[in-house]
N, C-alpha and C positions, 0 to 999 in steps of 0.2 A: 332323278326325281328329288324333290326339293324336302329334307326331312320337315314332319308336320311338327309344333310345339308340343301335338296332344301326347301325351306318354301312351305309350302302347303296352309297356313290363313297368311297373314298381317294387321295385326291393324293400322292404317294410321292415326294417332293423332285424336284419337278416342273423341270426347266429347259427353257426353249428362246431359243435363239440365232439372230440372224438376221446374220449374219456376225460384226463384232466388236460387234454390237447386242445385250445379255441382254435379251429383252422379258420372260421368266420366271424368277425365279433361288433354285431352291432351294426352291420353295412348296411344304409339307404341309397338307393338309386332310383330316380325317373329314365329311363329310356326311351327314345322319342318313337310314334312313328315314320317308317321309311331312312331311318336312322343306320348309320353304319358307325357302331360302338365297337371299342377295346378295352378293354381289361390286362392292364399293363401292370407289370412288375415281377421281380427276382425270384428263384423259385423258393417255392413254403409258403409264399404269402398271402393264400387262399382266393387265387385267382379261379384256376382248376373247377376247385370246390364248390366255390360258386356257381360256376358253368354247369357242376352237375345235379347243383339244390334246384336251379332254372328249368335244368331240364326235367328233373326228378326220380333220377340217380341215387340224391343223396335227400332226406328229409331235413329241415329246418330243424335245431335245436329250439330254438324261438322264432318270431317273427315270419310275415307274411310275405307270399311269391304272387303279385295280383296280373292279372294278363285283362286287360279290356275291365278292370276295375275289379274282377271275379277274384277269389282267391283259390289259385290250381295247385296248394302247396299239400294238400291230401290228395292230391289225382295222380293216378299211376302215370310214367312216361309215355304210355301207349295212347294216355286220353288228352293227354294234351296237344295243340296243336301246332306244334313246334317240331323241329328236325335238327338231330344233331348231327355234323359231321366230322367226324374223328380224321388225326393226322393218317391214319393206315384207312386205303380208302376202300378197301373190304369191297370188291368189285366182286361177283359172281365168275369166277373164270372160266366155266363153260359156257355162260351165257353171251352175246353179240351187245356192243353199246348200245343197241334199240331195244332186247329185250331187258336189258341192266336197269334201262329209264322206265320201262311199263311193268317190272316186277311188282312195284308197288301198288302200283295203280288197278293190277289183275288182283292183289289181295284186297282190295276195298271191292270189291266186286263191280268196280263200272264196266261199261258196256262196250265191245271191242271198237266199234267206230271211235267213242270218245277217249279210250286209251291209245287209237293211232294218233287222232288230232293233237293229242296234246302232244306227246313224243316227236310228235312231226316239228312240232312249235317250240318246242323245248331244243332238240337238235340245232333248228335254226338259229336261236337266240344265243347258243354257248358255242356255234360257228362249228358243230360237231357232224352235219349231215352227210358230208362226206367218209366219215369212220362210223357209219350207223352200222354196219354190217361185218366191220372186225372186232376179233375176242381184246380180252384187257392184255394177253400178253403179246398185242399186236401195236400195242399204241407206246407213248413216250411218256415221261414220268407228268410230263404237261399237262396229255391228253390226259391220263387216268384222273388227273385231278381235276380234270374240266368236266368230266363222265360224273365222277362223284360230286360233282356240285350238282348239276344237272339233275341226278338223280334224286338228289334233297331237295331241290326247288319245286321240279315236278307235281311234289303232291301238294302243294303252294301251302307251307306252313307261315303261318303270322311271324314267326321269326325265325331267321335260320341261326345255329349255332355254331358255331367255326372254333374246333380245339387244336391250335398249331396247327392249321389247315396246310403251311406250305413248308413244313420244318424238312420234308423228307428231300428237296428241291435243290438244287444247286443254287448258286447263288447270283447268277442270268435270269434264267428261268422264275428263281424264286420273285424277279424285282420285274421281270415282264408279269407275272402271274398277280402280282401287286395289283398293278395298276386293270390287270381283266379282271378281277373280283370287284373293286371299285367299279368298274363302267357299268357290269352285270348287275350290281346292288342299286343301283341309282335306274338302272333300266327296265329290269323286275319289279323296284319297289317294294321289296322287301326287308325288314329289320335283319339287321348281319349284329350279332355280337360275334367278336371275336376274341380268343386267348391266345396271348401270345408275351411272350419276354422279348421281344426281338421289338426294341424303341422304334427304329427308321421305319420298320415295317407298320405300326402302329401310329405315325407320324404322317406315312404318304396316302395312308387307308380310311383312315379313321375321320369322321366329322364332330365327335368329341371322345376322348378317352378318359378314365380313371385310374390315378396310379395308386396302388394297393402294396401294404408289407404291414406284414405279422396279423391279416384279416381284418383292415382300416383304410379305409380309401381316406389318403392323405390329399389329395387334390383330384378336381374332376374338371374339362374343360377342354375346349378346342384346340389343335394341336400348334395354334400361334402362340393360343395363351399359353400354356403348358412350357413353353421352350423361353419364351421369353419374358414369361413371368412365373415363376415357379415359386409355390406356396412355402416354400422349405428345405434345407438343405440338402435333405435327403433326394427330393425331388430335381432338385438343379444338379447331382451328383448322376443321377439314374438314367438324365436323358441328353443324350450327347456329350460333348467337350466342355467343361467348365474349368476355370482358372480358381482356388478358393487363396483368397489373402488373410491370416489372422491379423485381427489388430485388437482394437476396441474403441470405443464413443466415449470422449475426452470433450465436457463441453460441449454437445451438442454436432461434433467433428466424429470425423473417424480417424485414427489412426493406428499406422502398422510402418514398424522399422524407422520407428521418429518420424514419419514424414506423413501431414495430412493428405488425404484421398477425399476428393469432394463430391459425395453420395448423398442422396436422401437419405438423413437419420430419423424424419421423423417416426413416433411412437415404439422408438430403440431406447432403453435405459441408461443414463451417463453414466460412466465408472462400472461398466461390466463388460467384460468379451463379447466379440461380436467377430463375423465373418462378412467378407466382399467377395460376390460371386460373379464372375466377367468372363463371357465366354473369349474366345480366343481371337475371333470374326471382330469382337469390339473393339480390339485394342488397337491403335494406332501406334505403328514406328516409325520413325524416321532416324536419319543417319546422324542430325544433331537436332538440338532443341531444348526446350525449359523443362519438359518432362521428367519422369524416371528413369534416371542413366541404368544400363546393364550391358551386360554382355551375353554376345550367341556363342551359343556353347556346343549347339547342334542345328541343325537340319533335316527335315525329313521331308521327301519328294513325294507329293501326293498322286500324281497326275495335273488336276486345275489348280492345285495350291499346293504352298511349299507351307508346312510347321516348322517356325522358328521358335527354338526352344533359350527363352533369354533369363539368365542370371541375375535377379536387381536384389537390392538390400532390404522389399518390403518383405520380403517371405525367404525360406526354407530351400524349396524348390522351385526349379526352371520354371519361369510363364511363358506358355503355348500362347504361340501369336500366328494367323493364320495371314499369311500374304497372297496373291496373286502368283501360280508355277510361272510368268513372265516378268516377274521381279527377280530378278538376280544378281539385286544391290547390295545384297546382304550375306557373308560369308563366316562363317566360324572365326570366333574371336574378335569379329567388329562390334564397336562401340554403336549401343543404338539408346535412343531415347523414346520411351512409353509412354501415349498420354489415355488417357481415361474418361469417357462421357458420360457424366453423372448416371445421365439415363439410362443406358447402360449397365449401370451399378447395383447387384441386388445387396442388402445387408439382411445377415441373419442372426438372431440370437435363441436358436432353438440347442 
């Protein structure tokens, strides 16, 4: 299902304080509905926290939690219409995956028929109707976490909340279970925020994310924009492989290690430091050329791609250059030459 423009959650310069500690400071967010949102970045940096001011866990120091325009940032977590689901998926162990999904629904007092229909229908949608009648210590780390979604969607909250939903997971599982939350979220239609430090996971799930550090969303945006155009250094460092070159804008130029790199400078200051940030997929080598001579100093076998790790005069250290694993033109100690597509080129002066 197609996320709507309309926000369904507003973050209203969200703060909270834990004495002279800001873990939130000042954070706006719209979240759409039918939206599958992340909340990305390193830990401390009041991703968490946020999770639990939403849910209401935690009260605002300031600022407003608006759901459908209302403000639910005085309402206990019980009156709110939201579900959260924690990385420990706290399944009832004596209970059967079929009574796991109608425990809740028997506490709201609905009516036995309409607590089997839904169960019936819930079973079906998360592909669980075949394990409706084993306990949790009968099932695979998979199923439990398919049980505990399930269980949280059931009582159809406006937005479900996901805290390191798949941390406990291997890392198979963890990248099949990726992609089932995804199909489930867009199937359902319902708002997914999820917390997670895990970039890739946040990258294949997400239809816009927010990277946060020190209680500041420093950039927010869909996961193309996010990678390949990243708001700031910090940002271009956080998410995936980046190459950083120091130089600095020399006339309206950049340069690093005498030699000009031809990047968009503009609204960069001449005569101050500055950084080039190129990931490692943009670089181009070849074995001679006009480019940036260097040397491979290393290799690392990826499976699909070989890291060539090449020595040149603009920088410090090695530039990560990503090849083709059926390129095997390139060995330790060969001479290679680097060229650079402007476009390609971020400069930073943060």
């Amino acid at each position: 299902m197609t996320p709507s423009p309309r926000p369904i959650l507003s973050i209203d310069g969200a703060v909270k304080r834990f004495g002279k500690t800001v873990a939130v400071d000042g954070i706006s967010l719209d979240i759409r509905e039918n939206e599958f949102f992340a909340l990305l970045g390193p830990s401390g940096c009041g991703k968490t926290t946020l999770l639990r001011m939403i849910a209401g866990f935690e009260t605002p120091s300031a600022g407003r939690i608006l759901l459908d325009g209302a403000d639910i940032s005085p309402l206990p977590p019980e009156k709110r219409p939201l579900n959260l689901m924690f990385q420990s998926y706290a399944l009832f162990p004596h209970m059967s995956v079929r009574q796991n999904l109608g425990y809740g629904l028997e506490m709201e007092g609905l009516p036995k028929a309409e607590i089997a229909r839904r169960v019936d229908a819930m079973l079906a949608t998360t592909d669980l109707s075949a394990l409706a009648d084993r306990k949790p210590d009968q099932l695979s780390g998979g199923q439990k976490q398919r049980v505990a979604l399930a269980r949280a969607l059931i009582k159809r909250p406006k937005v479900l909340l996901l805290d390191e939903p798949l941390g406990a997971l291997d890392k198979k599982l963890r990248e099949k279970m990726q992609l089932e939350l995804k199909r489930l979220q867009h199937e359902v239609g319902t708002t997914f925020i999820i917390v997670t430090h895990d970039q890739e996971e946040a990258l294949v799930m997400a239809d816009r994310l927010a990277i946060l550090k020190d209680g500041k969303v420093l950039q927010c945006g869909g996961p193309e924009e996010i990678y390949e155009r990243p708001a700031n250094r910090f940002v271009a460092n956080f998410i995936g492989v980046m190459n950083f070159i120091e130089g600095s804008i020399e006339g309206g130029v950049f340069r690093a290690g005498g030699q000009a790199i031809e990047a968009d400078t503009s609204g960069l200051a001449t005569g101050r430091p500055a950084t080039l940030a190129i990931r490692p997929e943009n670089i181009a080598v070849h074995s001679a050329g006009n480019g940036f001579a260097g040397e491979v100093v290393d290799i690392a076998y990826h499976g699909l791609d070989r890291q060539l790790y090449v020595r040149t005069g603009l920088c410090d250290t090695p530039l990560q250059v990503r090849v083709p694993a059926s390129n095997g033109a390139f060995a330790v100690g060969a001479t290679v030459s680097l060229g650079f597509a402007p476009a390609h080129c971020r400069l930073f002066q943060d």
